[in-house]
PDB file of N, CA, C and O in Angstrom:
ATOM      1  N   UNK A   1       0.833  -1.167   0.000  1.00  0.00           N
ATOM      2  CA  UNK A   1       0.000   0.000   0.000  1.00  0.00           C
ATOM      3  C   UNK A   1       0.889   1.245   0.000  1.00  0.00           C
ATOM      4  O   UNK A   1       1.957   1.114   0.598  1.00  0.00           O
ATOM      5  N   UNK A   2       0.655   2.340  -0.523  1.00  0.00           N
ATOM      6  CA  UNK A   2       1.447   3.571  -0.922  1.00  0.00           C
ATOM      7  C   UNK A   2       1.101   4.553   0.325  1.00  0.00           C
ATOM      8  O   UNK A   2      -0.090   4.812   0.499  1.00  0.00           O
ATOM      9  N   UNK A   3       1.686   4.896   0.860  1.00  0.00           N
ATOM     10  CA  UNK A   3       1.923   5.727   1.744  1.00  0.00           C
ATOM     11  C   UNK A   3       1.426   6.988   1.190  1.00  0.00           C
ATOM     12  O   UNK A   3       1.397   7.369   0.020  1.00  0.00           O
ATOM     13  N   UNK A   4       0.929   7.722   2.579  1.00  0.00           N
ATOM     14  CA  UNK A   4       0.424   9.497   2.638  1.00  0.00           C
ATOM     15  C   UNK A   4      -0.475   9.247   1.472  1.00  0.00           C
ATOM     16  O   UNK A   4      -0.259  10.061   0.575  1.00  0.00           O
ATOM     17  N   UNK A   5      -1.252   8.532   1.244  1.00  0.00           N
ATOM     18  CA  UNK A   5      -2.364   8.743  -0.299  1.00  0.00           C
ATOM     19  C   UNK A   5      -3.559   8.630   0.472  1.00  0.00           C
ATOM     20  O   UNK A   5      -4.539   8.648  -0.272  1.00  0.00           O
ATOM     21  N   UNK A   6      -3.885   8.509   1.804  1.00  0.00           N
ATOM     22  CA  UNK A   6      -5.262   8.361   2.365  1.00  0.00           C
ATOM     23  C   UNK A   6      -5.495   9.464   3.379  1.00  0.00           C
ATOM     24  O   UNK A   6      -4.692   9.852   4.228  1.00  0.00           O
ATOM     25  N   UNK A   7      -6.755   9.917   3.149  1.00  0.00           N
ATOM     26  CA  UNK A   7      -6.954  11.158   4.144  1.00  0.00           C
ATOM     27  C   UNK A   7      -7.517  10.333   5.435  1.00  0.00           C
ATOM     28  O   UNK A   7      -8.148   9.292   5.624  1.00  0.00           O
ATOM     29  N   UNK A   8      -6.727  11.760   6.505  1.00  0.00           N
ATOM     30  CA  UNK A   8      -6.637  11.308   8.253  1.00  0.00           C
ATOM     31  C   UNK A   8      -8.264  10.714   8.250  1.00  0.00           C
ATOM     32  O   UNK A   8      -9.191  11.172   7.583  1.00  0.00           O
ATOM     33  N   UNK A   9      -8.315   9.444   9.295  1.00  0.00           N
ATOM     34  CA  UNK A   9      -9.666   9.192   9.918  1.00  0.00           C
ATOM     35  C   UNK A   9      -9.878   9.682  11.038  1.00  0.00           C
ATOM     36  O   UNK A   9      -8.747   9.583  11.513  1.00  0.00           O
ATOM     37  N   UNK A  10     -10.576  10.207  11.932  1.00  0.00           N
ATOM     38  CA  UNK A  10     -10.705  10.371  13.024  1.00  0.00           C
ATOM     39  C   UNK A  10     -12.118  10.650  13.743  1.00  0.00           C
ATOM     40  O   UNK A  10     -13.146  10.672  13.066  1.00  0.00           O
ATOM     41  N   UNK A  11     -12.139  10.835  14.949  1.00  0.00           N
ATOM     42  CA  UNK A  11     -13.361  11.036  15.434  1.00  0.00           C
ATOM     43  C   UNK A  11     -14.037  12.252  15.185  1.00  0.00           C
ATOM     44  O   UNK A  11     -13.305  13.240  15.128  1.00  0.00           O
ATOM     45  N   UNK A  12     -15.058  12.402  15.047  1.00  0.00           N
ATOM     46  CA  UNK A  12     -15.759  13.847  14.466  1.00  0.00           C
ATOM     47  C   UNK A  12     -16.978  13.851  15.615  1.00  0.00           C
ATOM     48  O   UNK A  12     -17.153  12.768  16.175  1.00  0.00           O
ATOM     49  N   UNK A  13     -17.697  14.783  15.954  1.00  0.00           N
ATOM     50  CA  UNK A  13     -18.774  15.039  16.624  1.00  0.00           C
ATOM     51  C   UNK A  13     -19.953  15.544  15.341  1.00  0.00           C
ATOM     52  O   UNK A  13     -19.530  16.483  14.667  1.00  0.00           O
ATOM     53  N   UNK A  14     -21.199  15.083  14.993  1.00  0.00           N
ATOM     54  CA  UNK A  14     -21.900  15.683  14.283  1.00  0.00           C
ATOM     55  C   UNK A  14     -23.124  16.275  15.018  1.00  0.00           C
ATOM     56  O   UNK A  14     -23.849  15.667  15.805  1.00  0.00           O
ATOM     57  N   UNK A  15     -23.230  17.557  14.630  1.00  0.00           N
ATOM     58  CA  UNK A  15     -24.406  17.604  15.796  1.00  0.00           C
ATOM     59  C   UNK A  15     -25.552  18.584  14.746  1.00  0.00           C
ATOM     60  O   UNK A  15     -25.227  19.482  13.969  1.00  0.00           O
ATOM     61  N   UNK A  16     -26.550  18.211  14.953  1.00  0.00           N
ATOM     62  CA  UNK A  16     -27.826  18.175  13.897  1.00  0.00           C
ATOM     63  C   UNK A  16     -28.271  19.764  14.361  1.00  0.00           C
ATOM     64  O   UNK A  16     -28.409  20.053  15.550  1.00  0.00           O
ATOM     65  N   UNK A  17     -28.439  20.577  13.451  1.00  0.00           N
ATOM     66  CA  UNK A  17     -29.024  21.990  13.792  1.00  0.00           C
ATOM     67  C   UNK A  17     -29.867  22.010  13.860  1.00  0.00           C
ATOM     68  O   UNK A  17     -30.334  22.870  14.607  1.00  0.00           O
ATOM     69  N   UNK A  18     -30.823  21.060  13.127  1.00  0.00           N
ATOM     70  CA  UNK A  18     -32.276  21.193  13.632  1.00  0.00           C
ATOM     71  C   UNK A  18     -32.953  21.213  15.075  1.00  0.00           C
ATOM     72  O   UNK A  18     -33.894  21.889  15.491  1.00  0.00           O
ATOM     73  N   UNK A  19     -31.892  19.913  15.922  1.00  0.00           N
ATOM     74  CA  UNK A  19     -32.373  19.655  17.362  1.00  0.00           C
ATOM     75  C   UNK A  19     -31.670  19.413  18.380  1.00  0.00           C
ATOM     76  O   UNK A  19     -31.949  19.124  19.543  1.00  0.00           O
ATOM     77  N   UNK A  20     -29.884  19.692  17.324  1.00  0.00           N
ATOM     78  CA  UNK A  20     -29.087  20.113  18.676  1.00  0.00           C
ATOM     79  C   UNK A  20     -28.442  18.753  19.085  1.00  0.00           C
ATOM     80  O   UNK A  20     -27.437  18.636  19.786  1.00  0.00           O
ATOM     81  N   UNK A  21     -28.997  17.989  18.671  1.00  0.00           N
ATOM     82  CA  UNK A  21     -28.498  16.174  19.025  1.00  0.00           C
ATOM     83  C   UNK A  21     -26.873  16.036  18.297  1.00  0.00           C
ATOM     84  O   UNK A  21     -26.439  16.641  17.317  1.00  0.00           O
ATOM     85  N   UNK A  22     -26.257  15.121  19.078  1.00  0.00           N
ATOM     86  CA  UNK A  22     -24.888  15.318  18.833  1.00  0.00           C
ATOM     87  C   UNK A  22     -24.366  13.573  18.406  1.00  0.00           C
ATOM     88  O   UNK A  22     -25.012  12.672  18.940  1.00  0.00           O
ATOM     89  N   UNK A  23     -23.340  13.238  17.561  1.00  0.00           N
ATOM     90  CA  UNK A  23     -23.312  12.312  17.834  1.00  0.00           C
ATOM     91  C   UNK A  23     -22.057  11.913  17.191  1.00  0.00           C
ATOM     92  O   UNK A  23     -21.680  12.330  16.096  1.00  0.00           O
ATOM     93  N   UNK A  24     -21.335  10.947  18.058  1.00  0.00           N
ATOM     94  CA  UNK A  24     -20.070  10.556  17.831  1.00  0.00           C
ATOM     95  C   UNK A  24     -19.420   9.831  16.710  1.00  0.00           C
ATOM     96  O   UNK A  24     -19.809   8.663  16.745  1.00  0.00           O
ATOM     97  N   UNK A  25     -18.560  10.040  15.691  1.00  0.00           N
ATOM     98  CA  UNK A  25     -18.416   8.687  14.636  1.00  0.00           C
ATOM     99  C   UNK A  25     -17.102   9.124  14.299  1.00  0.00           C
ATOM    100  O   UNK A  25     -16.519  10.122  14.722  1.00  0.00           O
ATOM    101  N   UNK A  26     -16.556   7.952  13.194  1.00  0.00           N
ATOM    102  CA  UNK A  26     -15.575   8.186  12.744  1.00  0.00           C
ATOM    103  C   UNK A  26     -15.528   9.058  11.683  1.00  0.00           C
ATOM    104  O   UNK A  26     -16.579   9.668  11.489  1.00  0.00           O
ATOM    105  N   UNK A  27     -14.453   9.335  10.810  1.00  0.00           N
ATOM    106  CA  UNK A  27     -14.804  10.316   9.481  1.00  0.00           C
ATOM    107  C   UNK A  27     -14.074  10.928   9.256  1.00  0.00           C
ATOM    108  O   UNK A  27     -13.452  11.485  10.161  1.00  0.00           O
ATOM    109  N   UNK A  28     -13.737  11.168   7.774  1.00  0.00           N
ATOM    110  CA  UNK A  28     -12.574  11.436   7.170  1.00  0.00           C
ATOM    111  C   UNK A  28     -13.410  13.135   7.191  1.00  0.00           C
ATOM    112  O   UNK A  28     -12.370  13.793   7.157  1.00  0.00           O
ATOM    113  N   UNK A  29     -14.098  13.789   7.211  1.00  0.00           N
ATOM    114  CA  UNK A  29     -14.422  15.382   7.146  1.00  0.00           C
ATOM    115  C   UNK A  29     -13.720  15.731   7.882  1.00  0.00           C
ATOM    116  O   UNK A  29     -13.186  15.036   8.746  1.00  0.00           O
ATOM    117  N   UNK A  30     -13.506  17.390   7.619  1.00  0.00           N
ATOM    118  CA  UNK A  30     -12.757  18.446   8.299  1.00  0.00           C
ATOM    119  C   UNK A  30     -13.951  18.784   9.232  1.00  0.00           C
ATOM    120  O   UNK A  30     -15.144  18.869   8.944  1.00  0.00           O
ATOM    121  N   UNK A  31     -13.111  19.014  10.831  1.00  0.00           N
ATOM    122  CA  UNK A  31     -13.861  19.740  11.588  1.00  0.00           C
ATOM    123  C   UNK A  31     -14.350  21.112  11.044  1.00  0.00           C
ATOM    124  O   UNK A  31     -13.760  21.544  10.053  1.00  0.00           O
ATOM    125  N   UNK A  32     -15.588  22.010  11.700  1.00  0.00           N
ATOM    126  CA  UNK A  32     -15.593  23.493  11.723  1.00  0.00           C
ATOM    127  C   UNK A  32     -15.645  23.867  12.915  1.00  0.00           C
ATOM    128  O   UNK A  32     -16.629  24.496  13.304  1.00  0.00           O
ATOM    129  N   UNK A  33     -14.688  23.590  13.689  1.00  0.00           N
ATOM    130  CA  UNK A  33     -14.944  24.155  15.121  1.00  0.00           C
ATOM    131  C   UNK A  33     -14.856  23.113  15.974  1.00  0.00           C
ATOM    132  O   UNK A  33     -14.941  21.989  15.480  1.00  0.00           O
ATOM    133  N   UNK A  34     -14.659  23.258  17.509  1.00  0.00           N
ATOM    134  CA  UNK A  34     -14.604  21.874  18.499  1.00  0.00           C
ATOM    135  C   UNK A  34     -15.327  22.282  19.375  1.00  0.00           C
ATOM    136  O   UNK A  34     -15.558  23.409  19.813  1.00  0.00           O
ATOM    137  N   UNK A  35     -15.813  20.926  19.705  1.00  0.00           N
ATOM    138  CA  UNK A  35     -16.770  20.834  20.972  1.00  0.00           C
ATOM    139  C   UNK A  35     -16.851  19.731  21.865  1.00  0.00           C
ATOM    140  O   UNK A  35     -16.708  18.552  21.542  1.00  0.00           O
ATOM    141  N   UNK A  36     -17.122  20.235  23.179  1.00  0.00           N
ATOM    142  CA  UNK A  36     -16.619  18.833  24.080  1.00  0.00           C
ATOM    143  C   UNK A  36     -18.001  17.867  23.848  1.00  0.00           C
ATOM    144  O   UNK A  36     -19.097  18.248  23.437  1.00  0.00           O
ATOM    145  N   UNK A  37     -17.707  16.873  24.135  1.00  0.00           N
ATOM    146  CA  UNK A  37     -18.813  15.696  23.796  1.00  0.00           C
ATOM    147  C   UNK A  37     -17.827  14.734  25.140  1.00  0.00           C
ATOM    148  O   UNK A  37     -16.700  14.238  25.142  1.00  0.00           O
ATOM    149  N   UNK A  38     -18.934  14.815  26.167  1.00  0.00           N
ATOM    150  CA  UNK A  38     -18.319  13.530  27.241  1.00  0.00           C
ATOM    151  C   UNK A  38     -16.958  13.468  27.746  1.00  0.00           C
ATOM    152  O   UNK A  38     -16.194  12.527  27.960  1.00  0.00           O
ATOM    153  N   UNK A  39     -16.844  15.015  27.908  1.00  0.00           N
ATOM    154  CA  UNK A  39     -15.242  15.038  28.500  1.00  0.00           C
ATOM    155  C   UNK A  39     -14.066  15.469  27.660  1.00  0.00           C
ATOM    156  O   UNK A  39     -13.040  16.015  28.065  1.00  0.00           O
ATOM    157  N   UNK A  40     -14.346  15.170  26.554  1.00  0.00           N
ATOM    158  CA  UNK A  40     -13.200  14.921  25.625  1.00  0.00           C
ATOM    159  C   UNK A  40     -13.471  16.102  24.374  1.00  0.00           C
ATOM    160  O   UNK A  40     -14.688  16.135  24.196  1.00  0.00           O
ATOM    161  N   UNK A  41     -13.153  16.548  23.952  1.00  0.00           N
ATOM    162  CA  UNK A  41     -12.484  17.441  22.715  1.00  0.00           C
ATOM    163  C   UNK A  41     -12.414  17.100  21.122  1.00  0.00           C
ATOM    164  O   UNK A  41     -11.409  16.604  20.612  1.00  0.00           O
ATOM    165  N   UNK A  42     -13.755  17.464  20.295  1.00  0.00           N
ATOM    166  CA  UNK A  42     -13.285  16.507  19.230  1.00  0.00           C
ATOM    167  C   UNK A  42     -13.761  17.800  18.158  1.00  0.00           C
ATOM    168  O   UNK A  42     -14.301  18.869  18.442  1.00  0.00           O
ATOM    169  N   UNK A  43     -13.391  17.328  17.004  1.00  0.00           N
ATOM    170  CA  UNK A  43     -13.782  18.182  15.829  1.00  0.00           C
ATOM    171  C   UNK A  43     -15.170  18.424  15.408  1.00  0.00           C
ATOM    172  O   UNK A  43     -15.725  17.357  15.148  1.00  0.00           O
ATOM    173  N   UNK A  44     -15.808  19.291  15.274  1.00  0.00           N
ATOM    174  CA  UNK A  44     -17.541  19.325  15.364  1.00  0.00           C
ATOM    175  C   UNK A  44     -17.438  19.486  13.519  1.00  0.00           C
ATOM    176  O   UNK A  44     -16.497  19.764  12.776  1.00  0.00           O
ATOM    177  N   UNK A  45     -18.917  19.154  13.259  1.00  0.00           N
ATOM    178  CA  UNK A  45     -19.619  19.387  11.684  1.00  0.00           C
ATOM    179  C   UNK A  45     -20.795  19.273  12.108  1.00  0.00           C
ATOM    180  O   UNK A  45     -21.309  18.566  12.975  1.00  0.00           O
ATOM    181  N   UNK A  46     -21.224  20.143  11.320  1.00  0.00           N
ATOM    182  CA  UNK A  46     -22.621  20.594  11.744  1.00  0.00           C
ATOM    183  C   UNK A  46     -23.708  20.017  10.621  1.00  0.00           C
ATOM    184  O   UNK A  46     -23.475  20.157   9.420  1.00  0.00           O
ATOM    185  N   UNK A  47     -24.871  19.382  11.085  1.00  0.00           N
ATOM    186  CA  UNK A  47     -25.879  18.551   9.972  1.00  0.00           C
ATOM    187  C   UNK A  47     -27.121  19.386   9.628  1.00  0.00           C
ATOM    188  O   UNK A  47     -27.516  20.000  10.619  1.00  0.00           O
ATOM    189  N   UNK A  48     -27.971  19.631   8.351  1.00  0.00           N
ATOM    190  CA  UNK A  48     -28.967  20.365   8.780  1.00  0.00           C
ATOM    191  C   UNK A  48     -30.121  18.675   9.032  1.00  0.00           C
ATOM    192  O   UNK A  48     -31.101  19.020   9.692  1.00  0.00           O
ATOM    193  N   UNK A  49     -30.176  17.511   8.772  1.00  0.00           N
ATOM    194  CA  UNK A  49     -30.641  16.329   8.827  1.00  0.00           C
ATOM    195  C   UNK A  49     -29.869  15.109   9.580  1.00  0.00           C
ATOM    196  O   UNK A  49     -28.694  14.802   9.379  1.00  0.00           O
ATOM    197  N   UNK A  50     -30.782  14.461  10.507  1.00  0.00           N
ATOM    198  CA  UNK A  50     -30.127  13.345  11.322  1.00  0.00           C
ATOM    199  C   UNK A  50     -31.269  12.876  11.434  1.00  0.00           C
ATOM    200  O   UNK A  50     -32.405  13.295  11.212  1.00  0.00           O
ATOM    201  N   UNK A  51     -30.571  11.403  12.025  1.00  0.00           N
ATOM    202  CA  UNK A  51     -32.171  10.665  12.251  1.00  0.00           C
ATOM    203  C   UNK A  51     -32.411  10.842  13.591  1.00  0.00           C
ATOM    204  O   UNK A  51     -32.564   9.817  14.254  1.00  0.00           O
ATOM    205  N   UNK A  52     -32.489  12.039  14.212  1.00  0.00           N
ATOM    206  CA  UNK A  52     -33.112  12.821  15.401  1.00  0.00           C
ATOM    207  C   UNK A  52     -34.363  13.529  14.807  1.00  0.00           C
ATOM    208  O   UNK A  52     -35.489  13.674  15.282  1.00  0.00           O
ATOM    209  N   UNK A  53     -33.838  13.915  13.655  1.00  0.00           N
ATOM    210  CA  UNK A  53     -34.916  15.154  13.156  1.00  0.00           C
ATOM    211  C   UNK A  53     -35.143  14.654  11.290  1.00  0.00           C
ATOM    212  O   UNK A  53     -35.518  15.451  10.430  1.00  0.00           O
ATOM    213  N   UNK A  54     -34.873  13.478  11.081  1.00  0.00           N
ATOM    214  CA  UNK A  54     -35.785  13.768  10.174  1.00  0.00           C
ATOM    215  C   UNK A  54     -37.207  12.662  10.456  1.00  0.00           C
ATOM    216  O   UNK A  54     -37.368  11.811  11.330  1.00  0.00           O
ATOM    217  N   UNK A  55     -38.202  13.143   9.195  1.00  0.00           N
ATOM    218  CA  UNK A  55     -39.938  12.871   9.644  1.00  0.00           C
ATOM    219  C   UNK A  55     -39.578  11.006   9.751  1.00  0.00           C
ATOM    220  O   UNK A  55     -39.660  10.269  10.733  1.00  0.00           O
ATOM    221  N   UNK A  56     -39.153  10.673   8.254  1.00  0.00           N
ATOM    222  CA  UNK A  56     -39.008   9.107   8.798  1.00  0.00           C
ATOM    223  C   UNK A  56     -38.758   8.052   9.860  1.00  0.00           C
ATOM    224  O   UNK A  56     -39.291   6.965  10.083  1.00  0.00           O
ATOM    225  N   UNK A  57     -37.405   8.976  10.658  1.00  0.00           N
ATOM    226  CA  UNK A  57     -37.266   8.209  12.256  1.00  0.00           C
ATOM    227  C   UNK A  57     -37.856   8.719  13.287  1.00  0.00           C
ATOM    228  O   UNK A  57     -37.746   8.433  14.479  1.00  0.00           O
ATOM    229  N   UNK A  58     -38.831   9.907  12.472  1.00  0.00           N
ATOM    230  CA  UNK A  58     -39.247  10.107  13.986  1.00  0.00           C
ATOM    231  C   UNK A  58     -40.434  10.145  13.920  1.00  0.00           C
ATOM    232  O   UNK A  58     -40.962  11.121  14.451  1.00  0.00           O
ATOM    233  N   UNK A  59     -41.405   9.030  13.195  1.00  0.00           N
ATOM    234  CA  UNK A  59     -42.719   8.817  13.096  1.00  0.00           C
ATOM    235  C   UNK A  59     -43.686   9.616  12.307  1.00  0.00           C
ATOM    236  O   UNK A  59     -44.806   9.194  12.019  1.00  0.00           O
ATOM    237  N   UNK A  60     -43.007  11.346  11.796  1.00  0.00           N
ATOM    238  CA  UNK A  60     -43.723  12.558  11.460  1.00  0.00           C
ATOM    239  C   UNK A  60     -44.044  12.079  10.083  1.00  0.00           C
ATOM    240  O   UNK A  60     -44.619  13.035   9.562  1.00  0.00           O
ATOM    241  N   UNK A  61     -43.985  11.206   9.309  1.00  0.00           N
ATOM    242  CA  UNK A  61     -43.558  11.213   7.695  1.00  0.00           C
ATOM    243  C   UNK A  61     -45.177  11.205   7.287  1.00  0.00           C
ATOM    244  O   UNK A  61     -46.147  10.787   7.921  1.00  0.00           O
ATOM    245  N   UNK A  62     -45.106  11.669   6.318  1.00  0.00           N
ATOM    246  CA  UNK A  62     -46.524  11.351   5.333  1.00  0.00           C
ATOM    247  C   UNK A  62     -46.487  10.579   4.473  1.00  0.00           C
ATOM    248  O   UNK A  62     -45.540  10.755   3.706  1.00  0.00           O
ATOM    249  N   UNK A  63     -47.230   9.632   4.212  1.00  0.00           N
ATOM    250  CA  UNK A  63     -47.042   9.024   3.075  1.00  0.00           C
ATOM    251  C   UNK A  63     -48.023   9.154   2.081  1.00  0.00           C
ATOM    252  O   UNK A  63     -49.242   9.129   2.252  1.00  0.00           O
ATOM    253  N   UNK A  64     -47.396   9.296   1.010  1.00  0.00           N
ATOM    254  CA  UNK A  64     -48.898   8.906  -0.136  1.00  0.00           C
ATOM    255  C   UNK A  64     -48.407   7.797  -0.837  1.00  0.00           C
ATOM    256  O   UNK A  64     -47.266   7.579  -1.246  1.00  0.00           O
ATOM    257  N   UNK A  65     -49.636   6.992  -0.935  1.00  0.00           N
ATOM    258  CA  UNK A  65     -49.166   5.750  -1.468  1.00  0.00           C
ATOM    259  C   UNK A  65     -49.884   6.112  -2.954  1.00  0.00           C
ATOM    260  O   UNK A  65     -50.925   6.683  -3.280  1.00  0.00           O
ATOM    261  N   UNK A  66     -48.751   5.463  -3.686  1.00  0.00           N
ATOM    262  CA  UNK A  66     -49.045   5.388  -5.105  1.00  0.00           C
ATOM    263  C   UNK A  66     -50.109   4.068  -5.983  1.00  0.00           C
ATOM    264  O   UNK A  66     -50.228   2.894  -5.631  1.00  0.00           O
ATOM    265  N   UNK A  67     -50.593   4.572  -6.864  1.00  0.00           N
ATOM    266  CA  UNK A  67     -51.370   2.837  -7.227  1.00  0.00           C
ATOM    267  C   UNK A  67     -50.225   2.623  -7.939  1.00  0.00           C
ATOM    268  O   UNK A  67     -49.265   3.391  -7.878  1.00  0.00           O
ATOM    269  N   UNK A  68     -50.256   1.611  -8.629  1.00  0.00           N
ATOM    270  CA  UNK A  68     -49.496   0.543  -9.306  1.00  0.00           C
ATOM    271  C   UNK A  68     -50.141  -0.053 -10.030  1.00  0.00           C
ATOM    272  O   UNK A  68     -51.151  -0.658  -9.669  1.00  0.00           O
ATOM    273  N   UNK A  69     -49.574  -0.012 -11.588  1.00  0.00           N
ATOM    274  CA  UNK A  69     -49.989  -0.509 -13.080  1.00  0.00           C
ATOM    275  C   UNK A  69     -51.575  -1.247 -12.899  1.00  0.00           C
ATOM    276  O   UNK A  69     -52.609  -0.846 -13.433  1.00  0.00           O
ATOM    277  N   UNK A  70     -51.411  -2.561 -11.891  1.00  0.00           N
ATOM    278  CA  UNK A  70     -52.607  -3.232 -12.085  1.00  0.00           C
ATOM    279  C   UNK A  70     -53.968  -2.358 -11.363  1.00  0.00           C
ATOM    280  O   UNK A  70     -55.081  -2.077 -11.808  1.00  0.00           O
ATOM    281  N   UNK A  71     -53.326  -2.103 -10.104  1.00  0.00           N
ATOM    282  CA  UNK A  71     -54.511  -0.872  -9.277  1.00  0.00           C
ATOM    283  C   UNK A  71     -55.279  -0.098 -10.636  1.00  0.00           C
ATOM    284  O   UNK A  71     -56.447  -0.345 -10.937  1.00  0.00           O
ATOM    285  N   UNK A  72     -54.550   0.717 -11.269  1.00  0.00           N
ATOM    286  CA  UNK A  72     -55.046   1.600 -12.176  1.00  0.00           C
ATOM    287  C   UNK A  72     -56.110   0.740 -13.094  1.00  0.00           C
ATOM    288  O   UNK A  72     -57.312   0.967 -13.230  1.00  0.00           O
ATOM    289  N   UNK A  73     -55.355  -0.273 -13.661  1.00  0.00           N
ATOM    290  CA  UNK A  73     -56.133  -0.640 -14.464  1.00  0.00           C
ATOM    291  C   UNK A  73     -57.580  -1.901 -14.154  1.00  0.00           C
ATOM    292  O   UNK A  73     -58.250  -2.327 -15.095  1.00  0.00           O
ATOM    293  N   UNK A  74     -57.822  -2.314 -12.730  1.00  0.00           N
ATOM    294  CA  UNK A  74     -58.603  -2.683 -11.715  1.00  0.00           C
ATOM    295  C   UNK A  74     -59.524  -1.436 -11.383  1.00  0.00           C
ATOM    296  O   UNK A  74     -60.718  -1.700 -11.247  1.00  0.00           O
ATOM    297  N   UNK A  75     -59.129  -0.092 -11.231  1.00  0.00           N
ATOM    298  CA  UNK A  75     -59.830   0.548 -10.909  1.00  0.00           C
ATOM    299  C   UNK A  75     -60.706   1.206 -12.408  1.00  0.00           C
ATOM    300  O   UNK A  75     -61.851   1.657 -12.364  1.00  0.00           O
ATOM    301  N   UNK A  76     -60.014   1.135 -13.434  1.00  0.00           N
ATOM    302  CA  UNK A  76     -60.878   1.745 -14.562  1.00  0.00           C
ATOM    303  C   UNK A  76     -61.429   0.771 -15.255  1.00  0.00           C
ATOM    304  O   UNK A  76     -62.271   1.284 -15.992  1.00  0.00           O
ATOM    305  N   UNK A  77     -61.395  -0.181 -15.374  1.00  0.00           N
ATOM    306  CA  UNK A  77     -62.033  -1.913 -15.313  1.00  0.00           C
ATOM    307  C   UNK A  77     -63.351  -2.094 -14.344  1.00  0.00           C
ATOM    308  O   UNK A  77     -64.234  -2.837 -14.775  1.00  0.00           O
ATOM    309  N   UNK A  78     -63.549  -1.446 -13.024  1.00  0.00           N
ATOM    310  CA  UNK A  78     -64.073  -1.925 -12.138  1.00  0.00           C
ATOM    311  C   UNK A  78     -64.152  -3.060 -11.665  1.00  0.00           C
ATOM    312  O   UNK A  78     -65.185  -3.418 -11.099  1.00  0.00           O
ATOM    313  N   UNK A  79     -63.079  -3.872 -11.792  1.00  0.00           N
ATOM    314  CA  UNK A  79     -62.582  -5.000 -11.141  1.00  0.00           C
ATOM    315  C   UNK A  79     -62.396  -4.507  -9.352  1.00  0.00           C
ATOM    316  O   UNK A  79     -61.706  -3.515  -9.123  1.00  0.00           O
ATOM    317  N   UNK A  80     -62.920  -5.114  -8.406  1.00  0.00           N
ATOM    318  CA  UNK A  80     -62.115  -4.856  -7.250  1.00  0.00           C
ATOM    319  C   UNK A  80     -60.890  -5.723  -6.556  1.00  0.00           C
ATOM    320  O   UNK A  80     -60.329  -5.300  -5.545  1.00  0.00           O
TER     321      UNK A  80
END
């Protein structure tokens, strides 16, 4: 393997602007700033989406369900 050709891994803090939730991982991104998380000192990036805040994990989602080829053609058929 070739040396210096891979960017640093390290711990990052991501913390979601929508709700403020923070959360620890690995990751090759550049910090914008540091923030303590549990004592310790790590590189922050800021999310405008996490699964804190978006509708899917957090039950809010709407769905519209679509028909599908046969639906359509069951429904203009009057087949039920």
């Amino acid at each position: 393997m070739r040396a210096d050709i891979h960017p640093d891994y390290h711990d990052v803090v991501f913390v979601d602007t929508a709700t403020g939730a923070k959360f620890l991982a690995g990751s090759t991104a550049k910090g914008q700033g540091e923030v303590d998380y549990k004592g310790n000192k790590y590189p922050m990036v800021r999310v405008e989406i996490s699964s804190d805040s978006h509708p899917f994990y957090t039950g809010k989602q709407k769905i519209n369900q679509a028909d599908g080829a046969v639906d359509k053609f069951n429904k203009k058929y009057g087949f039920k």
